[in-house]
Each structure stands twice: as structure tokens, then as C-alpha cells.
C-alpha positions as CSV (number, residue, x, y, z in Angstrom):
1,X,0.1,2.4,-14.6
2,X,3.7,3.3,-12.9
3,X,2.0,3.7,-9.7
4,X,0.4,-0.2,-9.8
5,X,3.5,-1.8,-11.6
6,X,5.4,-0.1,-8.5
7,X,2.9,-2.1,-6.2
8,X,3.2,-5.3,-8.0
9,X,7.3,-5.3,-7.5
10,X,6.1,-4.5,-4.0
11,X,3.5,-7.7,-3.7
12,X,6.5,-9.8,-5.2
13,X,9.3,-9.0,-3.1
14,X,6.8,-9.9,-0.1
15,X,6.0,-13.0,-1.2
16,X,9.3,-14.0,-2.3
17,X,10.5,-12.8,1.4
18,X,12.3,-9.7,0.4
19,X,11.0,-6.9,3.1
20,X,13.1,-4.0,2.9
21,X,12.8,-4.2,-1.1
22,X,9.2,-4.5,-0.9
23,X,8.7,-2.1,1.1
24,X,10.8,0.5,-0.7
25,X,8.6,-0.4,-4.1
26,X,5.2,-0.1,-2.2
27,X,6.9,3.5,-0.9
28,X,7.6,4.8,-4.0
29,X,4.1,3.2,-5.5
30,X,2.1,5.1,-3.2
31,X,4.6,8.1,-3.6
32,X,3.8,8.4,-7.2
33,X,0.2,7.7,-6.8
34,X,-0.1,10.3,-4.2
35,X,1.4,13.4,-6.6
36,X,0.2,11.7,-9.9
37,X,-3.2,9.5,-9.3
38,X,-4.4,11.1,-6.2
39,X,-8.0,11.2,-7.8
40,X,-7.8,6.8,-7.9
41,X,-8.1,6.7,-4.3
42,X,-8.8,2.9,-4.8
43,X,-6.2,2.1,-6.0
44,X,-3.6,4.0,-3.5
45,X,-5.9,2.4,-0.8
46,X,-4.4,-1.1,-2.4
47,X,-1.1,0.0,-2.1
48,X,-1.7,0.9,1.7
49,X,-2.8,-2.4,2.2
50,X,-0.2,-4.1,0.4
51,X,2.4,-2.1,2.3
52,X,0.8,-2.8,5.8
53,X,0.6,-6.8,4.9
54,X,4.2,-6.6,4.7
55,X,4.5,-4.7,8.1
56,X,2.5,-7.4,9.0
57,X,5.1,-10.2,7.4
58,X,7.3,-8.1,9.7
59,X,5.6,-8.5,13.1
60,X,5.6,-4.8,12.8
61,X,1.9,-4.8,14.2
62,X,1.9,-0.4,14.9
63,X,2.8,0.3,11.1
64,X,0.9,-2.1,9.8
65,X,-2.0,-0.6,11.7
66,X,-1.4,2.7,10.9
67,X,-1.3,2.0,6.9
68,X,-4.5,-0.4,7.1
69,X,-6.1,2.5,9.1
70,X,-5.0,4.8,5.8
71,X,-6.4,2.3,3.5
72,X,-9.4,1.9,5.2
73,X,-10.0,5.7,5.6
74,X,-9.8,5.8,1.6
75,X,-12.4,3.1,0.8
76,X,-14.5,4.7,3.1
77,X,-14.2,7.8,0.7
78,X,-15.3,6.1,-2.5
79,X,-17.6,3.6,-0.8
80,X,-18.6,5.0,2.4
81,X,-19.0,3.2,6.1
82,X,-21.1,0.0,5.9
């Protein structure tokens, strides 16, 4: 629950332009989801997402690569390669 309420702060300060706030919640969501939900891997797969669309909002192409790549490695976990 503290991991995703984390997230959401994330997803908010993104869309209401904030970057360096919304990435420093989408840190600490998938910081907290890592040592306490590790076994949701869905959900941490969200919060890499969510944190590479704001890379994106950045024009920071190479990070937001490199956390979609995370994200999609996790989904393929629970839902395997299609």
C-alpha cells in the first residue's frame, strides 16, 4: 500500500510538471517495493514504467530505456514472452 501511494505522488508530480519530485517519489516507491513487496513484481514493474515515462517527460531517452527494459523484464516473469 506505501509502495503504490509512493507511485501515485510519483504519477502526480509528472503530470503536474514537477520532475525532480516525481522522480524522487517513484525512487523511493520502487525502493520500498523492492525490500518490502518484492514478491508483487506487477506492481514494481508499474512503478518502473511510471518512473521511465517521466525520463521520458525529460527527453532523458537512455534512462527511460533502461527502467522500461526493467519493467518489461518483470512482466515477462509473471506473464511470460508473447
Amino acid at each position: 500500500m506505501i509502495g503504490e501511494l509512493l507511485n501515485d505522488l510519483g504519477v502526480v508530480y509528472t503530470n503536474l510538471g514537477e520532475f525532480k519530485e516525481a522522480l524522487q517519489y517513484h525512487s523511493e516507491s520502487i525502493a520500498f517495493k523492492e525490500r518490502y513487496n518484492a514478491e508483487n513484481l506487477t506492481t514494481l514493474a508499474s512503478s518502473y514504467a511510471n518512473k521511465a515515462a517521466t525520463f521520458q517527460y525529460l527527453a532523458q531517452v537512455d534512462s527511460a530505456i533502461i527502467f522500461l527494459n526493467k519493467a518489461l523484464e518483470l512482466r515477462e516473469k509473471v506473464f511470460g514472452k508473447n
